[in-house]
C-alpha atoms as one frame of an Amber mdcrd trajectory, in Angstrom:
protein
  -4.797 -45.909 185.812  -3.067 -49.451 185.732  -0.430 -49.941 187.970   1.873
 -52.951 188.112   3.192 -53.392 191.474   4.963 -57.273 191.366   6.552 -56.415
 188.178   9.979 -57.550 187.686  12.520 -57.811 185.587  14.143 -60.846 186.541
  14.374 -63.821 185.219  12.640 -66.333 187.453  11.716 -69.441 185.844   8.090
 -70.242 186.087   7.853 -67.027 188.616   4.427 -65.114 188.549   5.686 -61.989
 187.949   8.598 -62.658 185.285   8.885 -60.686 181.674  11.217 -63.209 180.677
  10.547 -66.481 179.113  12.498 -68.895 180.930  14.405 -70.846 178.343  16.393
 -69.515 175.240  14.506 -69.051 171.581  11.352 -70.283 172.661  10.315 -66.757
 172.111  11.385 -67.104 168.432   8.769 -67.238 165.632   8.991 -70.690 164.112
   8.834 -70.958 160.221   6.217 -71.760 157.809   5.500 -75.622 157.850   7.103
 -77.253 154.451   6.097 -80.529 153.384   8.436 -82.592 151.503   6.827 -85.139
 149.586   8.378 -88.205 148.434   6.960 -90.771 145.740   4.525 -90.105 143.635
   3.910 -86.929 143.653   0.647 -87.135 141.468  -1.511 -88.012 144.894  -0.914
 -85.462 146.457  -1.509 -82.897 143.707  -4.590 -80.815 145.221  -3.032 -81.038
 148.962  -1.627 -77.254 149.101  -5.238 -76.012 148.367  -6.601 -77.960 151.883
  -2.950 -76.674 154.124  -3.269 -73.781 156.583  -2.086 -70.532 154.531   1.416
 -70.637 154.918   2.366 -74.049 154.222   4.279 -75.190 151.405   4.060 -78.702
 149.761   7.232 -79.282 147.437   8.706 -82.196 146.111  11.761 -83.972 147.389
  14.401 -85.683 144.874  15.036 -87.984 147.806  16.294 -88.254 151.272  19.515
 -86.233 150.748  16.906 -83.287 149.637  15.270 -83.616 152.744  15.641 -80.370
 155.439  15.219 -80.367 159.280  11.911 -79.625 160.659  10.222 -80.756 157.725
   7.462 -82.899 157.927   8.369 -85.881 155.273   5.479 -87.469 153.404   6.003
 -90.473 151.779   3.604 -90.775 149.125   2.621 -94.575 147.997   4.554 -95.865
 150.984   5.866 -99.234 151.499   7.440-100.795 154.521  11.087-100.356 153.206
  10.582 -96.765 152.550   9.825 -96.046 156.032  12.777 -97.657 157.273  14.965
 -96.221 155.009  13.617 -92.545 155.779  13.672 -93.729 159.476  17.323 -94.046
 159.419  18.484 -91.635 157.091  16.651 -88.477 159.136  16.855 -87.142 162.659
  14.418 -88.968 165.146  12.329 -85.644 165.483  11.418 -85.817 161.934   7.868
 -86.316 161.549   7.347 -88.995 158.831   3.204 -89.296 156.864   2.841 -92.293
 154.737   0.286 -92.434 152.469  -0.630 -95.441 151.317  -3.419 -97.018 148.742
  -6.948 -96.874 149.990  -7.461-100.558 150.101  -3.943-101.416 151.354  -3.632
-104.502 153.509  -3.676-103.847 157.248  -0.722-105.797 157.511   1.182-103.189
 155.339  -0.340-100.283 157.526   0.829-102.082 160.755   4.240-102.402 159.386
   4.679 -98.484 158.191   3.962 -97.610 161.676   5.858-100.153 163.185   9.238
 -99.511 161.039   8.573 -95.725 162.172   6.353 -93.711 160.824   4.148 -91.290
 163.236   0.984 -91.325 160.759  -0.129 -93.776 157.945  -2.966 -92.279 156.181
  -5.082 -94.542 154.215  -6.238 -93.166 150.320  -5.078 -89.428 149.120  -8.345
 -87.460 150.251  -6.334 -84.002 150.645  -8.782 -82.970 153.278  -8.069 -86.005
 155.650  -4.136 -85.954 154.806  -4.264 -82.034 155.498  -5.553 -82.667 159.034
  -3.206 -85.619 159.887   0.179 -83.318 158.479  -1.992 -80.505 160.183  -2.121
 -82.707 163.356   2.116 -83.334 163.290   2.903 -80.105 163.242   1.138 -79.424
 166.575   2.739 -82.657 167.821   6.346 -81.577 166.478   6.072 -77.713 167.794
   4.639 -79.129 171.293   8.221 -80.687 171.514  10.082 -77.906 172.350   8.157
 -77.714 175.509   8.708 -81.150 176.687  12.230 -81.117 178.129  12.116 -77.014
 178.960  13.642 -77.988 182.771  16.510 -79.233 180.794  16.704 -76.383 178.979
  16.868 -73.964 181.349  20.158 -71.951 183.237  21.141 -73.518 186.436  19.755
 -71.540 189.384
């Protein structure tokens, strides 16, 4: 037989012994990844097949048809593009642009400096599967970063 004997069911941030997460809805299950894809959509045609089951690729009629938590791919991205998407959606919006296999480095060093967290060079769906793969851990290890703030006082 099993016994428990520093079991409690207070809520003690951090504490050994707690049953209770510490912070509100961090407990919750987080939805299905959706990937919004904007440009041409043609590129990314055979990416659902390489995406975690679950996933969802669709494509976006533009930035207004964008949702939160979405990770934004910006399919035959140019500079302006990013900016635009940059200021139109929240900062925690994970932007991929995809850009032509032998695209200038100068245009891949501007995507990522107007904003975007990946630029992915060519439309292999294996490698861009990985990298939108790779921004969902990023975005989803978020929630974690600021949990002190996001706890009750003591």
């Amino acid at each position: 037989m099993l016994v428990q004997l520093n079991r409690t069911d207070q809520n003690r941030a951090f504490a050994p012994n707690s049953t209770a997460l510490p912070a509100p809805e961090l407990d919750r299950q987080r939805a299905d990844p959706v990937v919004a894809v904007l440009g041409q959509p043609g590129r990314v045609a055979a990416l659902g097949a390489h995406l975690p089951s679950g996933w969802t690729v669709r494509p976006a009629a533009g930035l207004d048809d964008l949702r939160a938590g979405e990770i934004v791919l910006l399919s035959g991205a140019q500079q302006r593009d990013v900016v635009r998407a940059r200021a139109a959606l929240p900062p925690r919006t994970r932007i991929v642009a995809l850009v032509d296999e032998d695209a200038p480095a100068e245009l891949v060093a501007g995507v990522l400096t107007e904003g975007a967290d990946v630029c992915v060079r060519g439309g292999q769906p294996v490698i861009l599967a990985s990298h939108l793969v790779a921004c969902r851990r990023r975005q989803t290890a978020e929630r974690w970063i600021n949990l002190e703030s996001a706890l009750p006082p003591a």
